[in-house]
C-alpha positions in Angstrom: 371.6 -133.9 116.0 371.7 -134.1 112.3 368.0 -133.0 110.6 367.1 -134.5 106.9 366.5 -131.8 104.4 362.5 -132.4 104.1 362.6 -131.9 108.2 364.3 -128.4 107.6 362.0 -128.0 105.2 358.7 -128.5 106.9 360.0 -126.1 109.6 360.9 -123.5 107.7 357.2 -123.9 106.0 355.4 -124.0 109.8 357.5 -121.0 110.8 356.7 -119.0 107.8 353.2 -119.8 108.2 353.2 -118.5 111.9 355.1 -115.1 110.5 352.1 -114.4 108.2 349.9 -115.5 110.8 351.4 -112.4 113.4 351.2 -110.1 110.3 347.8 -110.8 109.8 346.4 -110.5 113.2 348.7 -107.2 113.8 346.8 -105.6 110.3 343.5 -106.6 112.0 343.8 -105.4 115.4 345.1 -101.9 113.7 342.1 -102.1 111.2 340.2 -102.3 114.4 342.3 -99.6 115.9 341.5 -96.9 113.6 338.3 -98.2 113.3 337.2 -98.5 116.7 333.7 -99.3 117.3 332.2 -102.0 118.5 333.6 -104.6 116.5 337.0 -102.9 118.4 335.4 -103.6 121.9 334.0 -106.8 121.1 337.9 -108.1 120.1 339.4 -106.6 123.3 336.4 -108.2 125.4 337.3 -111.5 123.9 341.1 -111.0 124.1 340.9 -109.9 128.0 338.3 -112.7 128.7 339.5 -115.8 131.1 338.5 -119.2 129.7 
């Protein structure tokens, strides 16, 4: 299957947004690592909680 350049384009855009997406959330859960706290429990609490 042959994609047009503006297709190849808004992928590559979506996946670079999801790249700086990860690296934000990994420097905020290690600013909450060193940190600690409970700002620290409160995002684990939420990231281990069922909905």
């Amino acid at each position: 299957m042959d994609y047009t350049a503006r297709q190849l384009t808004l992928f590559y855009r979506e996946a670079i947004r999801h790249e700086r997406e990860a690296q934000a959330a990994a420097i905020v859960a290690a600013n909450l690592g060193f940190a600690g706290g409970k700002e620290a429990r409160r995002a684990v609490d939420a990231l281990r909680r069922e909905d």
